[in-house]
C-alpha positions as CSV (number, residue, x, y, z in Angstrom):
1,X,0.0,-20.9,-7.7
2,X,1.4,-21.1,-11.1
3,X,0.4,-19.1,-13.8
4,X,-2.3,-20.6,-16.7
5,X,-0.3,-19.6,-20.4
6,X,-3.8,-18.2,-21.1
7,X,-3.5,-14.3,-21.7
8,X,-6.0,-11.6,-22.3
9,X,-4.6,-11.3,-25.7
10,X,-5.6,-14.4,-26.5
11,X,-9.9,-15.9,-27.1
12,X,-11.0,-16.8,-23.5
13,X,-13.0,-20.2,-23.4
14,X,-16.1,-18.8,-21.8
15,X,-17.1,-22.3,-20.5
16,X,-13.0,-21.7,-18.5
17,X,-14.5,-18.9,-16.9
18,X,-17.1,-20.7,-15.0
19,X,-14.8,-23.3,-13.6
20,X,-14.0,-22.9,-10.0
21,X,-10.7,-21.5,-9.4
22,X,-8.0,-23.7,-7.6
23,X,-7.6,-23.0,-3.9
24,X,-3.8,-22.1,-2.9
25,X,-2.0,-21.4,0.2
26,X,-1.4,-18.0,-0.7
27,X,-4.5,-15.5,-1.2
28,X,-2.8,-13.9,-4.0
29,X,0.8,-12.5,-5.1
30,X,-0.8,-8.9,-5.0
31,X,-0.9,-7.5,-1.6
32,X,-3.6,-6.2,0.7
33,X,-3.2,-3.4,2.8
34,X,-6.2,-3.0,5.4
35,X,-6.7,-0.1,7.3
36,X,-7.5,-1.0,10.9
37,X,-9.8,0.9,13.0
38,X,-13.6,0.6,15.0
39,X,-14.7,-2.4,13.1
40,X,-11.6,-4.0,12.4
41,X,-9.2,-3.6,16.0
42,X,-10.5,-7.0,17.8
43,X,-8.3,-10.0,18.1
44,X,-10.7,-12.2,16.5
45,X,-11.3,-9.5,13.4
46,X,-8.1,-9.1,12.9
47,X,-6.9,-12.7,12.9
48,X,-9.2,-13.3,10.0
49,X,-8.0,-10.4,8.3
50,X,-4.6,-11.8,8.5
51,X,-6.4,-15.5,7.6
52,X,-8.0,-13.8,4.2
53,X,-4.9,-12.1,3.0
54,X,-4.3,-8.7,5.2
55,X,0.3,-8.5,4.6
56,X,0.6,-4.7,6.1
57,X,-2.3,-2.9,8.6
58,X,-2.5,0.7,7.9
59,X,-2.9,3.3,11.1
60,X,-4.3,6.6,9.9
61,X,-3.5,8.9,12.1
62,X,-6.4,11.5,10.7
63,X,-8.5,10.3,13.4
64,X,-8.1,8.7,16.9
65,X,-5.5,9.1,19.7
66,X,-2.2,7.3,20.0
67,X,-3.8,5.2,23.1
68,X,-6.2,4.2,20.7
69,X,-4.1,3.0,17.9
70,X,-2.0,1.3,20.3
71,X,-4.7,-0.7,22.1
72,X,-4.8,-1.8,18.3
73,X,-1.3,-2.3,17.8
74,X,-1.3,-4.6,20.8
75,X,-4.2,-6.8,19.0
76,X,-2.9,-6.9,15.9
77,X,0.5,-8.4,17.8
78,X,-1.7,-11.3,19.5
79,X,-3.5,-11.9,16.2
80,X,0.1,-12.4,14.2
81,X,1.1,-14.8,17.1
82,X,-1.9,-16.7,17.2
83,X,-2.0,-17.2,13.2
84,X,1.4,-17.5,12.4
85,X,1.0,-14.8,9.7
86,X,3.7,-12.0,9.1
87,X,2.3,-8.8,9.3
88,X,3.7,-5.1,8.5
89,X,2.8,-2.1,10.2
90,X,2.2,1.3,8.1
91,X,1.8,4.5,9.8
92,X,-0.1,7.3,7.5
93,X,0.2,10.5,8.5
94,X,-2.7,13.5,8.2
95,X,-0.2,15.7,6.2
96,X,-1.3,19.3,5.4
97,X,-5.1,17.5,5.5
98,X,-8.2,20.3,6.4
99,X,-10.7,19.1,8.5
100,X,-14.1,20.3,9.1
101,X,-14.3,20.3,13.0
102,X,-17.6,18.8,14.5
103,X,-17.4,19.3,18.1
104,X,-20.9,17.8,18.8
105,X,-20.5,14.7,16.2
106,X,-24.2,15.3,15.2
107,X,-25.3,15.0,11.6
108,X,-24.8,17.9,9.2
109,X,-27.9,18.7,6.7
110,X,-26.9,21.1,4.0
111,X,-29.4,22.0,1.2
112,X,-28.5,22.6,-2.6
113,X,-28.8,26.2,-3.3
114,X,-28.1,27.6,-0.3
115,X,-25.2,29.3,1.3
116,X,-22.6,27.9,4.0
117,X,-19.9,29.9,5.5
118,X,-16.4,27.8,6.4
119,X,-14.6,29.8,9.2
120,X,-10.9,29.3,10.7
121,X,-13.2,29.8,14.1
122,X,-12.9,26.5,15.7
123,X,-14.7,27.4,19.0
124,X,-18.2,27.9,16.9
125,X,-20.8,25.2,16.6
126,X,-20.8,23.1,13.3
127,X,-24.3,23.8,12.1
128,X,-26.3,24.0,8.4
129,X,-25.1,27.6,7.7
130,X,-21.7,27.4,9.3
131,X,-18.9,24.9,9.4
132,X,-15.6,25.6,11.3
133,X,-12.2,24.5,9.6
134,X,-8.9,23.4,10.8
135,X,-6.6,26.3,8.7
136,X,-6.1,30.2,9.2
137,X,-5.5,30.6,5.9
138,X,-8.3,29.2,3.7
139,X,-9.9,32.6,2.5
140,X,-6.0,33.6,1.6
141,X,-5.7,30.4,-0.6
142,X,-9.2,30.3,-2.6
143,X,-11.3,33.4,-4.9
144,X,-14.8,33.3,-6.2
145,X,-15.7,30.5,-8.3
146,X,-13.3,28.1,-6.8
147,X,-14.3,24.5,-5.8
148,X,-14.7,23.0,-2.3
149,X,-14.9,19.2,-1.5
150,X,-16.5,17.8,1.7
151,X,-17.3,14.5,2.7
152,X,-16.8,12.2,5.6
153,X,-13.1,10.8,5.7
154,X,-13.4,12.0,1.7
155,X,-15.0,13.2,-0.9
156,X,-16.7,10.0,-2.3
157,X,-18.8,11.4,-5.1
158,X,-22.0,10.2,-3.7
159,X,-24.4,12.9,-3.3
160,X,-26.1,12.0,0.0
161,X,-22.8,11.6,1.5
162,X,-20.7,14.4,0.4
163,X,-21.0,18.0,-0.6
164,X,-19.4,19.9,-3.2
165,X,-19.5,23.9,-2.6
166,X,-18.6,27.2,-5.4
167,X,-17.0,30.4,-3.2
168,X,-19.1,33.1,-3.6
169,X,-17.1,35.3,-1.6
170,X,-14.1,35.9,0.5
171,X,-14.7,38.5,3.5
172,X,-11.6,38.2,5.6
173,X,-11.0,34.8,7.1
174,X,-14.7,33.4,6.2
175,X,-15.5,31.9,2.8
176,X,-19.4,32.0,2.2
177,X,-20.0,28.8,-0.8
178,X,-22.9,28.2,-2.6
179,X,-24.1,24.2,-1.5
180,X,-24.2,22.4,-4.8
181,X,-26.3,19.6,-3.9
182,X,-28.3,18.5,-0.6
183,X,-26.4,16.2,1.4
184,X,-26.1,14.8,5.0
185,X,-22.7,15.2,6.5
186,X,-22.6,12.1,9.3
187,X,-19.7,11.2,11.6
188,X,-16.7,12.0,13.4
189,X,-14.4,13.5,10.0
190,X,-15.1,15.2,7.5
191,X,-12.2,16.0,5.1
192,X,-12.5,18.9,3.0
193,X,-10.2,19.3,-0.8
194,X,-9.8,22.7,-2.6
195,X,-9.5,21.8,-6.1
196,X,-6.3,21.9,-7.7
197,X,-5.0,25.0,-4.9
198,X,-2.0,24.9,-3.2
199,X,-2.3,24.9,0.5
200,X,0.5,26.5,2.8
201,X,0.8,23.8,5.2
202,X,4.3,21.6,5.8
203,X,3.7,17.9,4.2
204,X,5.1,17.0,7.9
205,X,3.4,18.6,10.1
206,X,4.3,18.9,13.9
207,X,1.6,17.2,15.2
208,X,2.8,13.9,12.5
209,X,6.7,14.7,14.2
210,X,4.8,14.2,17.6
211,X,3.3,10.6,16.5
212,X,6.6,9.3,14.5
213,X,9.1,10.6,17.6
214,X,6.7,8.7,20.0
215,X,4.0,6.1,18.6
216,X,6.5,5.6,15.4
217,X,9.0,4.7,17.4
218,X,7.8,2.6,20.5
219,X,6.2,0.2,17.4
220,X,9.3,0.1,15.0
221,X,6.9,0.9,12.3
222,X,7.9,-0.7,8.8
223,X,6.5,2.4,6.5
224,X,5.3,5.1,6.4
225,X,2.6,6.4,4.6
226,X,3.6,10.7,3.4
227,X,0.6,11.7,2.7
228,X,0.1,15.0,0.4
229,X,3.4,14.4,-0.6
230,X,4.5,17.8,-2.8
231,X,8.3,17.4,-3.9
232,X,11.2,15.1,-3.5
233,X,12.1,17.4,-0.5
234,X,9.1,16.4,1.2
235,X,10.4,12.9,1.2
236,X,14.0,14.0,1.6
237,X,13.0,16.0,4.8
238,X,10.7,13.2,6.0
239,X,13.7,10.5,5.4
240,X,16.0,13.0,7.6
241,X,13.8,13.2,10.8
242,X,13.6,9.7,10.7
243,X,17.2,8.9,10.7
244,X,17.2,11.0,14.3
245,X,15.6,7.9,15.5
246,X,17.5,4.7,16.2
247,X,15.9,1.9,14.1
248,X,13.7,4.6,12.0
249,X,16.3,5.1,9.8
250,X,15.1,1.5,8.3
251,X,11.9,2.4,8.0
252,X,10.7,3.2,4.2
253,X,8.9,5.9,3.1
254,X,5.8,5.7,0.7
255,X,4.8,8.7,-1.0
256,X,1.0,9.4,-0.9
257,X,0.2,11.3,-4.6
258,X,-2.7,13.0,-3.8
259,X,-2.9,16.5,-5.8
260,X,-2.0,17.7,-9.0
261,X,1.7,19.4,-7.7
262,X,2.9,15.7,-6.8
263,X,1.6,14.6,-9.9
264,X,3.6,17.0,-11.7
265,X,6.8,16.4,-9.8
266,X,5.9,12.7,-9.9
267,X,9.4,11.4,-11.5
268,X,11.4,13.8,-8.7
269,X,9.5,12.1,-5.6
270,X,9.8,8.4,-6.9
271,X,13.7,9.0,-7.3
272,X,13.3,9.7,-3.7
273,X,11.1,7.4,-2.5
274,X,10.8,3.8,-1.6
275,X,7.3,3.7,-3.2
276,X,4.0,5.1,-4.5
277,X,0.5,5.4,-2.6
278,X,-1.6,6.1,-6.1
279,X,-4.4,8.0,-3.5
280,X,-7.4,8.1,-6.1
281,X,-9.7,9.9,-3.9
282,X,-8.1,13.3,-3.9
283,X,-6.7,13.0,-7.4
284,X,-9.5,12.3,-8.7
285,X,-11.2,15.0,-7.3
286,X,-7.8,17.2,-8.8
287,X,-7.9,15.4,-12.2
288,X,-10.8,15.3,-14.6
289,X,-12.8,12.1,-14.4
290,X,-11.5,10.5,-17.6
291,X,-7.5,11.9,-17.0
292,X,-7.7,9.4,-13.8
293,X,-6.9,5.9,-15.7
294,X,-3.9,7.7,-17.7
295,X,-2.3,8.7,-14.2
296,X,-2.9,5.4,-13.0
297,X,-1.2,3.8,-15.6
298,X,2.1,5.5,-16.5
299,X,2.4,5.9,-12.6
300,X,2.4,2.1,-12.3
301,X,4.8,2.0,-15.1
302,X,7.4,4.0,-13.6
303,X,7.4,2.2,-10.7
304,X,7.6,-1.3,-12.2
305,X,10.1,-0.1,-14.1
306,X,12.2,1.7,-11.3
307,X,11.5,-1.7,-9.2
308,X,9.8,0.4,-6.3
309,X,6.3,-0.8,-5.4
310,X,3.1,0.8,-6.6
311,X,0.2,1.0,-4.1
312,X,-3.5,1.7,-5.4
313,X,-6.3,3.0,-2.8
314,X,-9.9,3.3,-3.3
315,X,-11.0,0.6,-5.2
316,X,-14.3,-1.4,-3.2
317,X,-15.7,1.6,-1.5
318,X,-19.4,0.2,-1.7
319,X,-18.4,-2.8,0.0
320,X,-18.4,-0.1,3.1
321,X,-21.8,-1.0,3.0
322,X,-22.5,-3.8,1.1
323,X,-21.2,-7.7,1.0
324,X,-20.5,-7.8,-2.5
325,X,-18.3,-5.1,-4.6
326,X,-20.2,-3.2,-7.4
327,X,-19.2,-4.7,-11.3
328,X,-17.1,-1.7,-12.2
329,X,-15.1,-2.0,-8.7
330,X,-14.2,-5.6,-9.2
331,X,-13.2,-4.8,-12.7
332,X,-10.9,-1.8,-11.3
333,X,-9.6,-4.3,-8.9
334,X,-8.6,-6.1,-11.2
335,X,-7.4,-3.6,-14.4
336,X,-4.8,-2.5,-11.2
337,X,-3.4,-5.8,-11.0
338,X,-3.0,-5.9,-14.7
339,X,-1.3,-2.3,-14.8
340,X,1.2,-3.6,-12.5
341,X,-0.1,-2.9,-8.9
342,X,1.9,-4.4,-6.0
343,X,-0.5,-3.8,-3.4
344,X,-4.1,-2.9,-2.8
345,X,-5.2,-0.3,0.2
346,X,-8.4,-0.7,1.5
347,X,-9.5,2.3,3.8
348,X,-12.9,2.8,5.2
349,X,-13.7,-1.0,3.7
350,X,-12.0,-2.6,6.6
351,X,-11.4,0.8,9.1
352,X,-15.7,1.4,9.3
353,X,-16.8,-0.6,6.7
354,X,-19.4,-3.8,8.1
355,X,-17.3,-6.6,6.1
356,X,-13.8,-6.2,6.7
357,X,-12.7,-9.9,6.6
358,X,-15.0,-10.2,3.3
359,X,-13.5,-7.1,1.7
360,X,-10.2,-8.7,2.1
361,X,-11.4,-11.7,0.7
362,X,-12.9,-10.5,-2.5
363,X,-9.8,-8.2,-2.9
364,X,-7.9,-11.3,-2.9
365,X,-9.8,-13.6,-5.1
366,X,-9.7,-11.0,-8.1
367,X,-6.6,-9.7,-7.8
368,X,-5.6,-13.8,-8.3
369,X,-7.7,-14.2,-11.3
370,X,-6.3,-11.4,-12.9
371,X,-2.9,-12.5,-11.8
372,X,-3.6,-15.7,-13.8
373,X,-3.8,-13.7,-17.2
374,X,-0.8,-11.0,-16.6
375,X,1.3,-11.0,-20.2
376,X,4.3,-12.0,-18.1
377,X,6.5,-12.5,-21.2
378,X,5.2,-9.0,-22.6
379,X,6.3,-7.6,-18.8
380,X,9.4,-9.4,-18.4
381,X,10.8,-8.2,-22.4
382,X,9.7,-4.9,-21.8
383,X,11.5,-4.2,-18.3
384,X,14.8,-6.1,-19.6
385,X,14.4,-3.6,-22.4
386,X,14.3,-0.3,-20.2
387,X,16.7,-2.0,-18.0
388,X,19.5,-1.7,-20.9
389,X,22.9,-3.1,-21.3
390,X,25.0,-3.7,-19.4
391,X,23.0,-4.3,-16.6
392,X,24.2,-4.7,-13.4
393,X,25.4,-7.3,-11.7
394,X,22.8,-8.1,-9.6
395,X,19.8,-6.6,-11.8
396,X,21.3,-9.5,-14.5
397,X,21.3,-12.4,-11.5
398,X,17.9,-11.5,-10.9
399,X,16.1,-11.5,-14.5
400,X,17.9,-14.7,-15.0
401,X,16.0,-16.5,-12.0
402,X,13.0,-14.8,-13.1
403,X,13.8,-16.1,-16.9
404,X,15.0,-19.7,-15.7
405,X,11.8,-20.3,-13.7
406,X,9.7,-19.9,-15.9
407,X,11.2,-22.1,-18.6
408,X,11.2,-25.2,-16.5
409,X,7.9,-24.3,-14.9
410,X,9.6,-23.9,-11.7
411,X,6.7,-24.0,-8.6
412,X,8.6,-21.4,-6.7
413,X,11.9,-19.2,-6.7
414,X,13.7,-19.1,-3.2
415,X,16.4,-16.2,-2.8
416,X,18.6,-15.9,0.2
417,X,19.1,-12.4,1.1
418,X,20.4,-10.1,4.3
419,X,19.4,-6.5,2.6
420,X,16.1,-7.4,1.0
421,X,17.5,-6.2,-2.2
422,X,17.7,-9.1,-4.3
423,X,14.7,-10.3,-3.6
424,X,12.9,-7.0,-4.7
425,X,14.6,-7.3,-7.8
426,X,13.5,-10.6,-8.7
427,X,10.3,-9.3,-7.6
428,X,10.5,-6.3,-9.9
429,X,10.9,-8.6,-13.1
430,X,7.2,-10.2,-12.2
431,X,7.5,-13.8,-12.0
432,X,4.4,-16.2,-12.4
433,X,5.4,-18.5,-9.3
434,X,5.9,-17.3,-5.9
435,X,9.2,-15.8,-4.4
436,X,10.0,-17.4,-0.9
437,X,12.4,-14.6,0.4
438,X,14.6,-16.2,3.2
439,X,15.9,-13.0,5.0
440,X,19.3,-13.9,7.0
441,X,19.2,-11.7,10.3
442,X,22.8,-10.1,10.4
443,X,24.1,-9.4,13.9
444,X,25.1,-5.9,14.6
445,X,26.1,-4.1,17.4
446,X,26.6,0.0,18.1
447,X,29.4,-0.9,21.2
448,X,26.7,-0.9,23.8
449,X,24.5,-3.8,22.9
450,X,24.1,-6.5,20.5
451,X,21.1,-6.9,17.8
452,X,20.0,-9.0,14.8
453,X,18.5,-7.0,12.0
454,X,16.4,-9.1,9.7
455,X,12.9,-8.7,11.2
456,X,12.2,-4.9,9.2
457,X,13.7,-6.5,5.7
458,X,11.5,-9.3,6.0
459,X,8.2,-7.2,6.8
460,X,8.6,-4.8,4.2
461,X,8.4,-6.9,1.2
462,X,5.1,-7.7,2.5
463,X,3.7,-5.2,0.3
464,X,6.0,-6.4,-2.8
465,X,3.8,-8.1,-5.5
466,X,4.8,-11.9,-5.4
467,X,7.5,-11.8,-2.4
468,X,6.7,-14.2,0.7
469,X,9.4,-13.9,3.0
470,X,10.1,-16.0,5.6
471,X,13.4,-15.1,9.2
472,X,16.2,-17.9,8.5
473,X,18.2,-18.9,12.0
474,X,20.4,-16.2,12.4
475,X,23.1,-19.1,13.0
476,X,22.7,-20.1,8.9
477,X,25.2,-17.3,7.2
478,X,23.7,-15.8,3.9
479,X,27.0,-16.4,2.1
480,X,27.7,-19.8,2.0
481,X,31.4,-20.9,1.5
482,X,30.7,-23.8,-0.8
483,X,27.5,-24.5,-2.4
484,X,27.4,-27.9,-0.3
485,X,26.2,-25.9,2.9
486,X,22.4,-27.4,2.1
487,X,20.8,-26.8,5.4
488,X,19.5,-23.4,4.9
489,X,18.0,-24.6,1.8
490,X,16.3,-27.6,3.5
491,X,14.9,-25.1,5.8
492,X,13.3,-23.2,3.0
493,X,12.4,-26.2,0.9
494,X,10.7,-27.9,4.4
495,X,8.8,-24.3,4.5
496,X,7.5,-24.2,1.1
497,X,6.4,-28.0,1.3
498,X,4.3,-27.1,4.8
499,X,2.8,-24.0,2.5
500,X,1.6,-26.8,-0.1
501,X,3.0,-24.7,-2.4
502,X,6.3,-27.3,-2.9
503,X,5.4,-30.5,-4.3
504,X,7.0,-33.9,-5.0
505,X,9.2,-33.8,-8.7
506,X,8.6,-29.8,-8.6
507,X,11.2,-27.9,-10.1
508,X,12.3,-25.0,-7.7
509,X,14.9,-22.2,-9.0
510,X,17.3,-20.8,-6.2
511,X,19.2,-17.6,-6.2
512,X,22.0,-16.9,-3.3
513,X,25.3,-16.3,-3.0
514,X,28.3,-18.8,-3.2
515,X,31.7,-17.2,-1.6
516,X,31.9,-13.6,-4.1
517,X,29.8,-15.0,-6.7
518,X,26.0,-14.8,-7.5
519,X,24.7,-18.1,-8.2
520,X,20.9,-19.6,-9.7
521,X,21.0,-22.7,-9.5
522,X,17.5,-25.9,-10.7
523,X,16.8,-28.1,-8.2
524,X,14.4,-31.1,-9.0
525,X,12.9,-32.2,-5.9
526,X,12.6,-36.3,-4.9
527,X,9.9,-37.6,-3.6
């Protein structure tokens, strides 16, 4: 797993780039999100997802029932037992999201150059000339000359898939467009974006209360996804009807950026939030083709440098279809990882797409290589210098591991945490080797019963670029009194050696706490 010295910066040997890439026990230190859905809910699917690098399985909540995503759920629990492989659970919601509604599920033709009318009427038939939508107040919110999206799940940009409309006229609550270009609208959802219009719908909508209050909270879910996500209040009211639920006051919140107003309040709603979902499909249908990469990149560098992780979404969409990604996609792929990505989400790849365990494969594979040339030292310099002095104290504990590691080449850092918090910061400073995150469950009780937390920290910095954590014995205390109390350590060290990622004379950098004081310590392993 550790890092080659070779950067982009530098020539690349061209014969180098033909040699076969090491195998390792971890996929990659970039994280996969996959969506699960009809070709990804089996057992046996979703064990291999979790085999080729799936950390967090997304629900999307824009489609299908509760029962349906919990006959998922249930799978996805027998798959993590029967792998052994940790896996988080993200709940997206639909969000202020308009739908054309297709009662009869039969394809849609539309023809370029003629007209369609989009009606809040939900009880006609979806046909060539009309399509009913899912908001009352569609003709309120758009004027002549304005831009529609449609296309199934979203606006791809391919023009046998998706449709994109011009208003021609508002006459009361119908919208008559002018079709653009011919296309065949197939499936169950079909999503339709206004271009850069507000619409007047809450961010958390009742029928996304309904899910958390119920769904959310029966499964303990580890994040979730906001979609639409506006203003800091959006996030600030989300993180409030959460607390009203017992264990959701853990879960984190992940801001889905979707339209040009959370782009503009973009600095307000990472303040608030505990990370970023960079959704490209909308904005990009919001932003001007070539303004895309320059929101993707000093997104990403806000997050790294706020230490909150930074998700990108639509990067393999032809592997829907296809076994192998397009050239541009796996160079996106990778480009993300060298902006500073965390995580990759993968949507209709793995929810309808015909390769789901492949996706997550290829996913994983480049985001490695391109993990392999990251300008750490470039990285690390630069975040120490936004960081400032003084820094705090554990902000300076943290960039020290990160710093000490790589000088003596360690093979892995191991921090003992309770919070999560630690960890995240070492993780925020990008080191080359792995970060083994030995949560310590800490037993609480609320004078009725008694319970260990541990399990939520330890799942949610599966979506954390380079963190791999793994439950301590709740009997092992996070604090140790002296730093002779090895056994925790052994524990750890026993665990990276059964991950092959802990060697014989390997060098391994540990950051815990010894009594009140912070302490990184070098260990050089025997044989």
């Amino acid at each position: 797993m550790q890092s080659s010295p070779l950067l982009l910066e530098e020539p690349i040997r061209m014969a180098s780039i033909l040699e076969p890439s090491k195998p390792s026990f971890f996929p990659a230190m970039t994280k996969i999100v996959g969506t699960l859905g009809p070709k990804s809910r089996s057992v046996d699917v979703i064990s291999r997802c979790l085999e080729a690098g799936m950390s967090v399985a997304r629900f999307d909540f824009s489609w299908g029932d509760p029962e349906y995503h919990q006959e998922t759920l249930e799978n996805l629990k027998a798959a993590i037992k029967s792998t052994k492989k940790l896996c988080a659970v993200m709940l997206d919601t639909v969000g202020p999201e308009l739908q054309v509604v297709n009662k009869t599920e039969h394809p849609i033709s539309l023809q370029a150059d003629t007209l369609v009318v989009l009606t809040p009427d939900q009880d006609k038939e979806a046909t060539s000339n009309l399509l009913p939508v899912n908001f009352n107040g569609l003709s309120r919110a758009v004027k002549k000359g304005d831009t529609i999206f449609i296309g199934q799940y979203l606006f791809t940009g391919s023009e046998t898939t998706s449709v994109w409309l011009e208003v021609k006229d508002v006459d009361g609550d119908d919208v008559t467009c002018i079709i653009k270009n011919s296309a065949t609208l197939a499936g169950s959802l079909y999503t339709l974006h206004v271009s850069q219009i507000r619409i007047d719908l809450p961010t958390l909508t009742d029928k996304d209360k309904e899910v958390i209050s119920t769904w959310g909270l029966q499964n303990n879910i580890d994040f979730l996804s906001l979609s639409y996500t506006r203003h800091a209040e959006d996030v600030r009211h989300a993180r409030e009807f959460l607390s009203k639920f017992g264990d959701l006051k853990q879960t984190q919140i992940f801001a889905k950026i979707e339209n040009i107003e959370g782009l503009t309040h973009f600095d307000e709603i990472l303040r608030e939030a505990d990370g970023i979902i960079l959704s490209r499909g909308n904005l990009g249908i919001d932003l001007p083709p070539e303004k895309v990469f320059l929101f993707q990149k000093a997104a990403i560098y806000k997050c790294n440098m706020a230490g909150k992780p930074a998700v990108v979404t639509r990067v393999v969409d032809t592997m829907t279809d296809n076994l192998r990604p397009t050239r541009a996609e796996a160079t996106d792929v990778a480009n993300a990882v060298l902006d500073g990505s965390d995580a990759i989400v993968l949507g209709a790849e793995t929810l309808r797409g015909l390769y789901p365990v492949e996706t997550i494969s290829i996913v994983g594979k480049i985001c490695a290589e391109a993990e392999k040339v990251y300008n750490q030292d470039l990285y690390f310099k630069k975040t120490v210098r936004y960081v400032g002095e003084p820094m705090s104290h554990l902000e300076s504990i943290a960039s020290s591991a990160v710093r000490a590691a790589i000088k003596v080449k360690a093979s892995v850092i191991i921090c003992f945490t309770s919070s999560g918090r630690a960890a995240r910061l070492i993780a925020k400073y990008r080191p080359t080797m792995p970060v083994i995150s030995v949560v310590i469950p800490q037993l609480k009780t609320n004078q009725l019963r008694w319970t260990f937390t541990g399990g939520f920290q330890a799942r949610q910095s599966l979506i954390i670029r380079g963190l791999f954590p793994m439950l301590a014995d709740p009997r092992h205390p996070a604090e140790s009194k002296s730093a002779t109390n090895e056994s925790i350590l052994k524990v750890a060290l026993d665990h990276g050696k059964a991950c092959g990622i802990v060697k014989p004379h390997d060098r391994v950098v540990v950051c815990q706490k010894v009594g009140d004081s912070s302490v990184v310590k070098i260990i050089e392993l025997e044989d």
